[in-house]
MARMAR-117284 format. One line per 10 residues: their letters; for each residue x, y, z of C-alpha. Coordinates in pm, 1 decimal. Layout:
residues N
A> X/Y/Z  ...
***
This chain:
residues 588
XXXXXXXXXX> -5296.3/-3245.0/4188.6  -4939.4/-3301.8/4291.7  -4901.6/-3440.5/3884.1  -5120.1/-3156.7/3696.6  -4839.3/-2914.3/3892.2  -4555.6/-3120.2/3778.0  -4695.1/-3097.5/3446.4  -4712.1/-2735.7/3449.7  -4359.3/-2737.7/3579.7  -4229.0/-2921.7/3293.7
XXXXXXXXXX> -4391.7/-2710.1/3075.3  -4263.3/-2446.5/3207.7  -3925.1/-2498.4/3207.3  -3977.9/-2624.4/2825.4  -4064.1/-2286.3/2724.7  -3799.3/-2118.9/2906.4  -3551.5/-2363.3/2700.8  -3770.5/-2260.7/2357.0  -3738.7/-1915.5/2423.5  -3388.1/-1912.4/2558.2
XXXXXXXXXX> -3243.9/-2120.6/2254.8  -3465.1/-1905.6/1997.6  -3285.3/-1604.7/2165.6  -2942.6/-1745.9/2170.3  -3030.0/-1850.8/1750.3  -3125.8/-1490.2/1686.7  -2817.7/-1354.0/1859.1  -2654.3/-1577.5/1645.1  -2799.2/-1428.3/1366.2  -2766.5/-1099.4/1417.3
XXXXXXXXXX> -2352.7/-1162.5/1475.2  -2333.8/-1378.6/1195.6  -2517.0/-1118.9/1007.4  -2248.9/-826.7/1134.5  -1983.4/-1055.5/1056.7  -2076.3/-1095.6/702.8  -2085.1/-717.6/687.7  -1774.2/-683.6/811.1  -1641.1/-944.6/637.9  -1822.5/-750.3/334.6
XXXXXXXXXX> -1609.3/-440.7/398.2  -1291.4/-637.0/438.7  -1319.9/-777.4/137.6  -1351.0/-469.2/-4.4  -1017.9/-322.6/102.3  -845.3/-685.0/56.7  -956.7/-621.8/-269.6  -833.6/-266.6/-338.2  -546.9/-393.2/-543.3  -789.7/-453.1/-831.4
XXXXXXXXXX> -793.1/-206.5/-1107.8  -1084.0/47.7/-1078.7  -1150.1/158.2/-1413.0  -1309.0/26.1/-1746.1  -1167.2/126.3/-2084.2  -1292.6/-29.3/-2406.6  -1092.1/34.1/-2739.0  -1399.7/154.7/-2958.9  -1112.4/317.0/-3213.3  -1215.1/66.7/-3500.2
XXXXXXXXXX> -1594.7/40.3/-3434.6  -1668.8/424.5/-3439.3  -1518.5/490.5/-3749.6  -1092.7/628.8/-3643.5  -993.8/342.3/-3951.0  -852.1/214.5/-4158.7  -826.9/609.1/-4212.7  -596.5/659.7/-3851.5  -416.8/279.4/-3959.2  -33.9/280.1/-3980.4
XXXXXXXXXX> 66.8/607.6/-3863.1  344.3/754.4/-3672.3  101.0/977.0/-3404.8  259.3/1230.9/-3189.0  8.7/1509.4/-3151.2  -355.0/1484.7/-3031.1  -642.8/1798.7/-2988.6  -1019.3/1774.5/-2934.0  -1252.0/2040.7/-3022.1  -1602.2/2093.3/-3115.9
XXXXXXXXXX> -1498.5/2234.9/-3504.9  -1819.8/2299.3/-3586.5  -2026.4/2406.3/-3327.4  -2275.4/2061.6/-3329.6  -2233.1/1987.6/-2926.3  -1957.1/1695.7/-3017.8  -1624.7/1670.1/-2952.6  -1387.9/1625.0/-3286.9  -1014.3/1494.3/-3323.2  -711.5/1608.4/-3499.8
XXXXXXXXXX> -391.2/1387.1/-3535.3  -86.9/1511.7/-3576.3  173.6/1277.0/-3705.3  550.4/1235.7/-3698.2  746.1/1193.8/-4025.4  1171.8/1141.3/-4005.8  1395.3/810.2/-4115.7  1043.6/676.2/-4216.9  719.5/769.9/-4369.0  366.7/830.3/-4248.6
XXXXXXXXXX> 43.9/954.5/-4372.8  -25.1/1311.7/-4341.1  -206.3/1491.4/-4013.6  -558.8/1434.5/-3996.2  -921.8/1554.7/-3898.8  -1206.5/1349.3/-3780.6  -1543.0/1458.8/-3728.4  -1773.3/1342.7/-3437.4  -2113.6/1312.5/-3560.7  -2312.6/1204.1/-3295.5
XXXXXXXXXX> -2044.7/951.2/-3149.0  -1951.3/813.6/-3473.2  -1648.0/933.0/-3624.1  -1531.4/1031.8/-4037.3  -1234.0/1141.7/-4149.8  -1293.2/1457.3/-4284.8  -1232.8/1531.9/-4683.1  -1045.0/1913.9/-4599.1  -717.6/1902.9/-4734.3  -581.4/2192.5/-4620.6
XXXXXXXXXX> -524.5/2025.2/-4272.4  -381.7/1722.5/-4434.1  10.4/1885.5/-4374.5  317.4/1685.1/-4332.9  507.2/1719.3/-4048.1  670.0/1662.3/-3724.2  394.6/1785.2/-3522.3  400.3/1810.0/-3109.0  177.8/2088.4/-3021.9  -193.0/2090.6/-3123.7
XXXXXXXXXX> -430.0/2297.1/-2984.1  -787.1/2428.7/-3093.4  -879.2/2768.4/-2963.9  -1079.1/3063.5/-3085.7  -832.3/3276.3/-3154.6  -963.3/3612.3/-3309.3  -1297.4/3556.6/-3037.7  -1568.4/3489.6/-3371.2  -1702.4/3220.3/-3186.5  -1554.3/2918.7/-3348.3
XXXXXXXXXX> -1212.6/2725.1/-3306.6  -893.9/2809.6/-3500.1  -618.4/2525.4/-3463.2  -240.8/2568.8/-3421.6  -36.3/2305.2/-3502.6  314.6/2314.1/-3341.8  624.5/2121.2/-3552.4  1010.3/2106.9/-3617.8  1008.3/2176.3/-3998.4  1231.0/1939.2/-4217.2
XXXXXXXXXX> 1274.8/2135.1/-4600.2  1471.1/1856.6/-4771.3  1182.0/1618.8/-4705.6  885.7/1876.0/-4722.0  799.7/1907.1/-4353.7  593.2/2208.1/-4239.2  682.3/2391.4/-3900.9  434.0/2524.0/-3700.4  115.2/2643.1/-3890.3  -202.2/2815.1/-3861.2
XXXXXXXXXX> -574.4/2727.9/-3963.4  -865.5/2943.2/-3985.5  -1247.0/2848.5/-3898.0  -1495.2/2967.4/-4103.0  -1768.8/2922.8/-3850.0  -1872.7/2613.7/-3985.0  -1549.7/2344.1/-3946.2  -1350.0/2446.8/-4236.1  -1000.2/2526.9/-4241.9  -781.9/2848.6/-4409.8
XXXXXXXXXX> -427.2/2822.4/-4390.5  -338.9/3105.7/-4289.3  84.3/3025.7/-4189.2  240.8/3278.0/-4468.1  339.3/3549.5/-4323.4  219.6/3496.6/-3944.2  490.2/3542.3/-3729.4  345.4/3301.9/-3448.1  437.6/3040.9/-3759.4  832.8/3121.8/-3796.8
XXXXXXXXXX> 1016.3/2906.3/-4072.5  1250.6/2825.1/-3877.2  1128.2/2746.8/-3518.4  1167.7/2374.4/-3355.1  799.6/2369.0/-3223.3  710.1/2134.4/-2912.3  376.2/2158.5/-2717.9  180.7/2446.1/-2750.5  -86.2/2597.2/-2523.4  -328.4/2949.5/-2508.6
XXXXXXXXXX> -317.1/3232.4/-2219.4  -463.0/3579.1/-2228.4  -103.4/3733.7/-2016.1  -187.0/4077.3/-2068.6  -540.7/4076.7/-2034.2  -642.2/4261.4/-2368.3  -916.7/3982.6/-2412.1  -709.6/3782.9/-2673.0  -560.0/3480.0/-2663.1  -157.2/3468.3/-2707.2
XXXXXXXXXX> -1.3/3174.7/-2821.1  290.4/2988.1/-2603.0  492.0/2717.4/-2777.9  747.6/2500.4/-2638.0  1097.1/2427.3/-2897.7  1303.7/2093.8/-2942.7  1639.0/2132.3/-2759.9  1845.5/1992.6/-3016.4  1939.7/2276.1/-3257.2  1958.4/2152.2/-3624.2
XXXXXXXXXX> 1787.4/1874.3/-3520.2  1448.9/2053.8/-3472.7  1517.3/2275.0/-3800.7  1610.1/2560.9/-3599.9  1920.6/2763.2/-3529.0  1775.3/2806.2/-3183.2  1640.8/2603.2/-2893.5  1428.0/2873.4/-2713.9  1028.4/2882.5/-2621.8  863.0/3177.4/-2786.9
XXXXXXXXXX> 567.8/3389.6/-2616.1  349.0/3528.6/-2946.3  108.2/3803.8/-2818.7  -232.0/3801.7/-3054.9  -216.1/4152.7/-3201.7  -610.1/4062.2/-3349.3  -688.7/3944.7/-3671.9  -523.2/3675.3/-3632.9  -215.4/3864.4/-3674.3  83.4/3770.4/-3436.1
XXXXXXXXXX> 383.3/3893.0/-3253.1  652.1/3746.7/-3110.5  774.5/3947.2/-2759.3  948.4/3666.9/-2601.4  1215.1/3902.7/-2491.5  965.0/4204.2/-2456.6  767.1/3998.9/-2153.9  1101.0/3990.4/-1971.6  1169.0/3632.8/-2070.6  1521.2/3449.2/-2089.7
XXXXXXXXXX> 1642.7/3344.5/-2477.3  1751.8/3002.9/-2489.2  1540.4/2778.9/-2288.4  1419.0/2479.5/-2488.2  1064.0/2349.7/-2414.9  909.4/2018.7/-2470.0  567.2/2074.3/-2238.8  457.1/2387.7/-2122.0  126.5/2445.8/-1953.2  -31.0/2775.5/-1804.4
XXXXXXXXXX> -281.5/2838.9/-1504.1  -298.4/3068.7/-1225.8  -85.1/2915.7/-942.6  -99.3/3217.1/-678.4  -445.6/3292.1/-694.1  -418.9/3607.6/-809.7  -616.4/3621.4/-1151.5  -345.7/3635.4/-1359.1  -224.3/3369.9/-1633.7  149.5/3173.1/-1543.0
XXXXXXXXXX> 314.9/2916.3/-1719.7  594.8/2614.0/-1646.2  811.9/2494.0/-1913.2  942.2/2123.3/-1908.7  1257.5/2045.5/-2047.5  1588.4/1831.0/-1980.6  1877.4/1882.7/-1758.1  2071.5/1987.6/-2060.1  2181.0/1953.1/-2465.2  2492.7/1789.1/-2638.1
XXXXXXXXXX> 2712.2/2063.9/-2490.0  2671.2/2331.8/-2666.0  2726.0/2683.7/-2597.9  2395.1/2688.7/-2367.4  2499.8/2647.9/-1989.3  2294.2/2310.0/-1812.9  2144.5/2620.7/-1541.5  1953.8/2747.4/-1879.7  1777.5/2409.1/-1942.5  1571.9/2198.0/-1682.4
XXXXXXXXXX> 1196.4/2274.3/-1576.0  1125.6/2607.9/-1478.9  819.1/2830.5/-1341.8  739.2/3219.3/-1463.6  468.6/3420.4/-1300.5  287.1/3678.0/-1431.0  386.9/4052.2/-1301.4  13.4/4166.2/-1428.6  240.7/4440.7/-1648.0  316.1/4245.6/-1952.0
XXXXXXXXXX> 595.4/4069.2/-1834.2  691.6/3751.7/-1635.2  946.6/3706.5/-1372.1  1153.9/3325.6/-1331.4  1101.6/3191.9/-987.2  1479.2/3081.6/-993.3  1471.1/2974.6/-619.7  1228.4/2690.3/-746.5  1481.4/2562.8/-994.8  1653.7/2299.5/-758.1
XXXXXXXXXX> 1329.5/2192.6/-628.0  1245.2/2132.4/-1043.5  1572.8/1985.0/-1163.1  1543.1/1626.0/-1231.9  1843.6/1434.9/-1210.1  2018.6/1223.4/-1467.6  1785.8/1417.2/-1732.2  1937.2/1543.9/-2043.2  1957.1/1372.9/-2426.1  1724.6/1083.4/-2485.1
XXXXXXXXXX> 1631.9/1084.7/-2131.6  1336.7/1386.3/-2186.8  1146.6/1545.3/-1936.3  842.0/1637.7/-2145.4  474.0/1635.9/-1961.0  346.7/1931.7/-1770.4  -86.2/1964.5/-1570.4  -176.4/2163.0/-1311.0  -433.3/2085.7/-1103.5  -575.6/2102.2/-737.7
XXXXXXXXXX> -534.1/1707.8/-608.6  -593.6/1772.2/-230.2  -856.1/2047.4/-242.0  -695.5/2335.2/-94.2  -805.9/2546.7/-383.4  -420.2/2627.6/-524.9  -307.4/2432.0/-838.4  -21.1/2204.7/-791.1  222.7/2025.8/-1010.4  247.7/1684.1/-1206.2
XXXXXXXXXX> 556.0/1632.5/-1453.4  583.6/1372.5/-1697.2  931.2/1152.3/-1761.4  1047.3/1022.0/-2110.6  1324.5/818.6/-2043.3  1515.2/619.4/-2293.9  1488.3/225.2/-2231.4  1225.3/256.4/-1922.9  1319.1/-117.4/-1782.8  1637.6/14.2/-1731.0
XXXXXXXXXX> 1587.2/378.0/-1665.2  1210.8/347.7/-1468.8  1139.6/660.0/-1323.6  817.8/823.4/-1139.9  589.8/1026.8/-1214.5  703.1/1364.7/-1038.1  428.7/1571.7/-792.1  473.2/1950.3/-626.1  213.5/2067.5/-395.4  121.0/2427.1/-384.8
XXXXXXXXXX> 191.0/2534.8/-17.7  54.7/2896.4/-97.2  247.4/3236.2/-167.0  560.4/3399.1/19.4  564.6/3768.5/119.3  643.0/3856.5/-234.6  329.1/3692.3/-394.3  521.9/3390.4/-534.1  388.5/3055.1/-488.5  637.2/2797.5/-282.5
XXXXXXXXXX> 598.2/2427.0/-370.6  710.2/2090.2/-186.0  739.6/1787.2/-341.3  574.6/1510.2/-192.1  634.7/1241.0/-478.7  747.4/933.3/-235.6  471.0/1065.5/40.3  220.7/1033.5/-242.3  290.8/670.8/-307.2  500.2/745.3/-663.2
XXXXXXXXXX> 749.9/455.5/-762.9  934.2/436.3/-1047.5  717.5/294.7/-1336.5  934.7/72.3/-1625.8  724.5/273.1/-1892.1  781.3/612.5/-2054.3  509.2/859.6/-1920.8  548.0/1203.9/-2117.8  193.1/1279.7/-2143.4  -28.9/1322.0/-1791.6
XXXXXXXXXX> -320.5/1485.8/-1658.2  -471.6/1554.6/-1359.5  -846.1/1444.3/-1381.1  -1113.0/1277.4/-1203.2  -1161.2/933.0/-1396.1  -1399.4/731.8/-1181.1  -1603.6/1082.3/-1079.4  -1584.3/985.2/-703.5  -1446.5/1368.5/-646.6  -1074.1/1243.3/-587.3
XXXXXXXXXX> -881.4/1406.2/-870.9  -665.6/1125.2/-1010.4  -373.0/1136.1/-1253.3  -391.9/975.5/-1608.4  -44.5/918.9/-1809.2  0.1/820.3/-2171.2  127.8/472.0/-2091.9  -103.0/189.3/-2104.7  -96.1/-196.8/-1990.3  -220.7/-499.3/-2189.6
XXXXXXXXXX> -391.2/-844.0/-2048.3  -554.1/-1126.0/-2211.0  -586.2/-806.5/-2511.2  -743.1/-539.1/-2337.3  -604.8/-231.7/-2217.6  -561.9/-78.7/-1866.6  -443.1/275.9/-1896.2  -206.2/336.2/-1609.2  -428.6/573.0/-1435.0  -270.0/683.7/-1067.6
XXXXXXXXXX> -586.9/624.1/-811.1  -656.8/903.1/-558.2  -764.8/694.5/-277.5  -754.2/1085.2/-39.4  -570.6/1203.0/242.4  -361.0/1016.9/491.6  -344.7/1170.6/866.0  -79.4/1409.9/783.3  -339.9/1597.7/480.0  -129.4/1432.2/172.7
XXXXXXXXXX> -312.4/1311.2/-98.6  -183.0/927.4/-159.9  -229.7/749.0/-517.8  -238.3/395.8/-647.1  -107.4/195.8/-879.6  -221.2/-184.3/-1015.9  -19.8/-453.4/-1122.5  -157.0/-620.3/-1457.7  58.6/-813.8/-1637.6  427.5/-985.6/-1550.6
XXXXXXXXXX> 585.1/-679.1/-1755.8  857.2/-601.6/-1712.2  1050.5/-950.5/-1699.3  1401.2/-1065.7/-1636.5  1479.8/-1034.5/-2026.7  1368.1/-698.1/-2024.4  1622.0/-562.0/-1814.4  1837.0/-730.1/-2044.6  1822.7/-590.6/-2318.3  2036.6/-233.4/-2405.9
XXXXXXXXXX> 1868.0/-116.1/-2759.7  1588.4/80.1/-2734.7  1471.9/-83.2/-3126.0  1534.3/-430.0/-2937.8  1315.7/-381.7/-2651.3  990.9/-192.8/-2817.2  1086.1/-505.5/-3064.7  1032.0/-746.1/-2781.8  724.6/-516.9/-2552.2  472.8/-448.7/-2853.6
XXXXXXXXXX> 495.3/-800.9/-2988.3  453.7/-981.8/-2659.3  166.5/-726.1/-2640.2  217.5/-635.1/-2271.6  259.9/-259.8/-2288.0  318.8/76.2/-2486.6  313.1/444.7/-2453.4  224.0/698.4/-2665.6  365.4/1118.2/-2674.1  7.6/1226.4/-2621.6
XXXXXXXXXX> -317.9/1102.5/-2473.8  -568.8/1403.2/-2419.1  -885.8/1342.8/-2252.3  -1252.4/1445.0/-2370.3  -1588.6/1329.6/-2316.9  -1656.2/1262.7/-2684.7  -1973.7/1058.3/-2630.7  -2132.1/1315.2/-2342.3  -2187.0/1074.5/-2113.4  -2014.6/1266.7/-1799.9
XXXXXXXXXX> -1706.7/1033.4/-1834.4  -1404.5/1149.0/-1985.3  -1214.3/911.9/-2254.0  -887.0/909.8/-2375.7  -713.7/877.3/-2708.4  -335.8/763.5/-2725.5  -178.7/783.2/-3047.2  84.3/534.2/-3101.0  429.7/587.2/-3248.4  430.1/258.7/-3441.6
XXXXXXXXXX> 252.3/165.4/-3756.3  229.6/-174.4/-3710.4  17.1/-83.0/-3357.3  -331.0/106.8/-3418.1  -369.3/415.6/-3192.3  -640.0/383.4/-2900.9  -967.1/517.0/-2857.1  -1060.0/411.9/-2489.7  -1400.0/460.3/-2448.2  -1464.3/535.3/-2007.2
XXXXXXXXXX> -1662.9/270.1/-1826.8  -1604.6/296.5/-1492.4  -1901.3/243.2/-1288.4  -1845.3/619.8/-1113.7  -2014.5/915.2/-926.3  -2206.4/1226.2/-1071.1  -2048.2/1487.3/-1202.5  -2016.2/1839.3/-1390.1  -1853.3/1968.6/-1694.1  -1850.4/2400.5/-1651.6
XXXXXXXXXX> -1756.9/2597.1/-1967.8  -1715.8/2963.6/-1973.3  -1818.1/3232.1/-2267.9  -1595.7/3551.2/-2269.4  -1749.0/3910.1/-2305.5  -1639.9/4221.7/-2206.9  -1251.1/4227.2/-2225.9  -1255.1/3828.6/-2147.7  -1110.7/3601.1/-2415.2  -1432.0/3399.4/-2605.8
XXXXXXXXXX> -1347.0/3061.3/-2498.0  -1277.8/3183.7/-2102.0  -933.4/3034.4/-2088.4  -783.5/3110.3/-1728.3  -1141.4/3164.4/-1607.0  -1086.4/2950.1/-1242.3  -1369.2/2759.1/-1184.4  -1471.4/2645.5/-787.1  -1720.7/2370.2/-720.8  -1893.5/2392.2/-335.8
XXXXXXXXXX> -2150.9/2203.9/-144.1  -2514.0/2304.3/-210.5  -2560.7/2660.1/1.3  -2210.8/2656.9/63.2  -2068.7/2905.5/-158.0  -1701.2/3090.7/-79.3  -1691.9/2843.9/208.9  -1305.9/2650.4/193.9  -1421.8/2391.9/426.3  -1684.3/2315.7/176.9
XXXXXXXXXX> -1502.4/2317.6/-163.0  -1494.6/2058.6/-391.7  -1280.7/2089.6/-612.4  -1088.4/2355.5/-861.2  -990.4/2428.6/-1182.8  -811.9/2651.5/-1461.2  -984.6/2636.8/-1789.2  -722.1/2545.2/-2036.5  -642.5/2374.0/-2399.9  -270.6/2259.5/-2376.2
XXXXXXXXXX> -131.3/2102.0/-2140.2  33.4/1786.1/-2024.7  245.3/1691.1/-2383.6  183.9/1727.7/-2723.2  -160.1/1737.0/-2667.8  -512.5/1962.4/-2694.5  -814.2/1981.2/-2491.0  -1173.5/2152.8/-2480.4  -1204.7/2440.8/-2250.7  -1431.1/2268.9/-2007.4
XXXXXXXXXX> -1314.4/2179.2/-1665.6  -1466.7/1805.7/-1575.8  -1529.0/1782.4/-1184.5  -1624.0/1395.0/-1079.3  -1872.7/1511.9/-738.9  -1944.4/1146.0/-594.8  -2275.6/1138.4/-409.4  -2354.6/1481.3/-429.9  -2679.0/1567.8/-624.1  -2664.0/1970.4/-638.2
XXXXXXXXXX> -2377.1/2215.8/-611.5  -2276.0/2594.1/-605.4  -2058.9/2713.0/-911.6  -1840.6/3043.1/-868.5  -1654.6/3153.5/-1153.2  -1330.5/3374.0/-1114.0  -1270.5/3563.4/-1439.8  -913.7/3607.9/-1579.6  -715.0/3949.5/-1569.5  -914.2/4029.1/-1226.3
XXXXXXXXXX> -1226.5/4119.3/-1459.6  -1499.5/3987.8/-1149.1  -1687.7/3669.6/-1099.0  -1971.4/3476.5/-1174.2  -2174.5/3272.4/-949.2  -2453.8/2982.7/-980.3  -2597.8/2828.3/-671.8  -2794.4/2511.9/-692.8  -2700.5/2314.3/-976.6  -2805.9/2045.3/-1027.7
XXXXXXXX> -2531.6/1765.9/-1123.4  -2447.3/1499.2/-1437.8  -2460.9/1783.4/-1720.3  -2264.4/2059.0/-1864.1  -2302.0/2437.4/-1808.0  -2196.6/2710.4/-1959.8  -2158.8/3024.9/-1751.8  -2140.5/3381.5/-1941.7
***
């Protein structure tokens, strides 16, 4: 008896051992399985240093040469020409000390590009500003090329094309007084100021008198009188003569429905008669009468020091990066000899309107993570490249390793405690090295850069979706022949997202430039704690470049949405609840 109970007792205390070391093994588990996951998540942010996006050069494969081959580029546009759903290029190229091949128009068909047989776009110039926009509101796009004529050597200033509805070109320059013969045109861009439901032309000019075959260096406001018929009332809006322009951009910045515009320039130009307080970077709102009024108390907080001859302050975006709803500010640098003269990308935020209805700004460029970059950056954009709903900011400066690129694309990785919106950048290469610092000639060092094949820039690099996947690409023309221009075909492994375009009617321009789109949460609409993002349709902007009047909104996880459209000129709003996500709208 006494040894059947000892039995049990040893069996007893056997299975108390089993189960004690089975539940000290699953504990075990379970932590080693929490550690894994946090060791999972660690990794992640160790990891946070690598780049983000995917870019594939798909210039040569979808058809840009040997047509786009060996030019000098320094104007981009996209726009659907001929009304077939797909995006379409124009280059505009760059012709001084040494030649190039003419401007040039590709057609998308389908994805695949051909360089299309219309000669009357085929124009030599200097070109800067190219924009597409339906201009006399028939439904298709005119283009406007902006350029610094050059007689001796046959150069053509800024000129005008007509669309006859089906992706053919007019010239239509004789004559038009938005296409002087002599006028120094920079970047151009599109805004409706007084509301008359046509679109006026803006257009930036080259400091540099003589230089930029002009005996003037001063932007020019043309107002669209219709038929494609033009005026220029530069002084008539109230604005200052003799303010040189290499960007300029317009959007609504305080909110109230009408069109402004900021032009980028230097510091100041070889001395001449023009006093340095004329130049620099400047902001003009819209007095809803016609005419525009110079926020001069903003000056200071624009100026950008140690700008002035080859050292260019050129790019110009809006856009809402911390989703307060009001547009903020990104300029672009283009600084002579970048290793030696690296400088940062520049960033305002809009901190809403004073008693007067004028916007105040802050600049929160160090706060926002901005170092000096050793590359020239005149060309950036504020747009959402992996779709995750942070708006981040593309330049027109690109990396190289082991032969692929890596745009330099500034990473909004959102808000820090103190609400300020803080942006990455990845190391890719060993550029710039000792021997680049080095060196003092400009020649010398681009010499040195494009045949080590660690780097380059170009003056423009627009973004468009030109494939319709929901991603947006970028082209970057390059300066040199010897180094083929870039299609970069988007990637990224992203989020959903949402292209909005706007049709015009009733006193609104065709292609709903200025129209200020708002995306909110699903049954959320109006609600600021549940925006998502904002927008200002718009075709020029940034430098020396054109875009399609769609606003691109990356919307992460979210599946449906609620759309409200504020018209331009105060002309009402348009609203769509429950849309569904990954397509493009068009609201009318």
């Amino acid at each position: 008896m006494k040894n059947k109970w000892n039995n049990r007792v040893s069996l007893i205390f056997v299975a108390c051992v089993l189960i004690i070391a089975l539940a000290s093994l699953s504990f075990s588990m379970v932590n080693t399985t929490m550690n894994v996951k946090k060791k999972i998540k660690k990794s992640k942010n160790v990891d946070s240093t690598a780049y983000p996006f995917r870019f594939r050069d798909v210039g040569n494969a979808l058809g840009l040469f040997p047509a786009a081959a060996e030019i000098k580029g320094h104007a981009a546009a996209w726009g659907d020409v001929n009304g077939d759903n797909y995006v379409d290029l124009y280059i505009g190229t760059f012709e001084s000390s040494s030649p190039s091949k003419p401007n040039m128009l590709f057609i998308n068909k389908g994805g695949q590009f051909a360089l299309s047989n219309q000669e009357s776009v085929r124009i030599a110039t200097r070109s800067t500003g190219t924009i597409f926009a339906d201009l006399d509101n028939d439904g298709d796009l005119d283009l406007y090329v902006g350029s610094m004529p050059m007689v001796e050597k046959g150069l053509v200033g800024c000129s005008m094309f007509e669309n006859d509805g089906k992706g053919n070109f007019k010239n239509i320059s004789e004559n038009n007084a938005a296409c002087p013969i002599e006028f120094g045109g920079r970047s151009s861009t599109v805004l409706d100021y007084d509301g008359d439901g046509l679109l006026d032309i803006l257009v930036g000019e080259d400091p540099a008198k003589g230089y930029n075959g002009s005996p003037t260096h001063s932007f020019r406001l043309f107002h669209n009188e219709g038929n494609l018929k033009f005026k220029d009332i530069t002084s008539e809006a109230g604005l200052p003569l003799g303010i040189p322009g290499y960007g300029v951009a317009a959007a609504d910045v305080n909110n109230d429905g009408w069109p402004d515009f900021f032009v980028a320039c230097q510091g100041g130009v070889y001395g001449d008669e023009y006093a340095e307080s004329k130049m620099g970077n400047k902001l003009f709102i819209n007095n809803r009468n016609g005419t525009f009024t110079e926020i001069k108390s903003l000056n200071k907080l624009f100026e950008w020091k140690g700008a002035g001859g080859d050292k260019m302050v050129c790019g110009i975006s809006f856009g809402d990066i911390n989703g307060d709803g009001m547009l903020d500010i990104v300029l672009g640098p283009h600084f002579i000899l970048p290793a030696k003269n690296p400088q940062p990308l520049r960033l305002f935020v809009n901190s809403g309107n004073d008693n007067k209805g004028f916007p105040k700004f802050k600049e929160i460029t160090e706060e926002a993570g901005f170092k000096p970059i050793y590359m020239k950056q005149p060309h950036i954009e504020i747009q959402d490249m992996d779709n995750d709903g942070l708006p981040d900011i593309t330049t027109s400066a690109i990396r190289f390793k082991d032969g692929k690129p890596y745009p330099i694309i500034f990473r909004n990785t959102g808000l820090n405690k103190k609400g300020v919106p803080v942006f990455q950048d990845f190391k890719i290469n060993d550029y710039p090295t000792k021997e680049d610092f080095k060196i003092n000639k400009s020649s010398t060092f681009w010499d040195k850069t494009l045949m080590e094949g660690t780097a380059m820039y170009g003056a423009p690099a627009p973004t468009a979706d030109f494939n319709n996947d929901g991603k947006l690409d970028i082209f970057l023309t390059s300066w040199w022949p010897e180094k083929p221009s870039l299609l970069l075909k988007n990637e990224t492994v992203g989020g959903s997202w949402l292209n909005v375009a706007v049709i015009g009617n009733n006193g609104v321009n065709r292609m709903g430039v200025g129209a200020k789109v708002k995306i909110y949460k699903k049954g959320k609409l109006g609600s600021k704690n549940h925006l998502l993002g904002t927008q200002d349709i718009s075709v020029g902007y940034g430098y020396a470049s054109g875009h399609e009047a769609i606003t691109h909104f990356g919307l992460g996880n979210h599946k449906k949405v609620d759309v409200e459209v504020i018209l331009p000129n105060e002309k009402g709003k348009l609203f769509k609840r429950n849309v569904e996500v990954n397509q493009k709208i068009t609201i009318q």
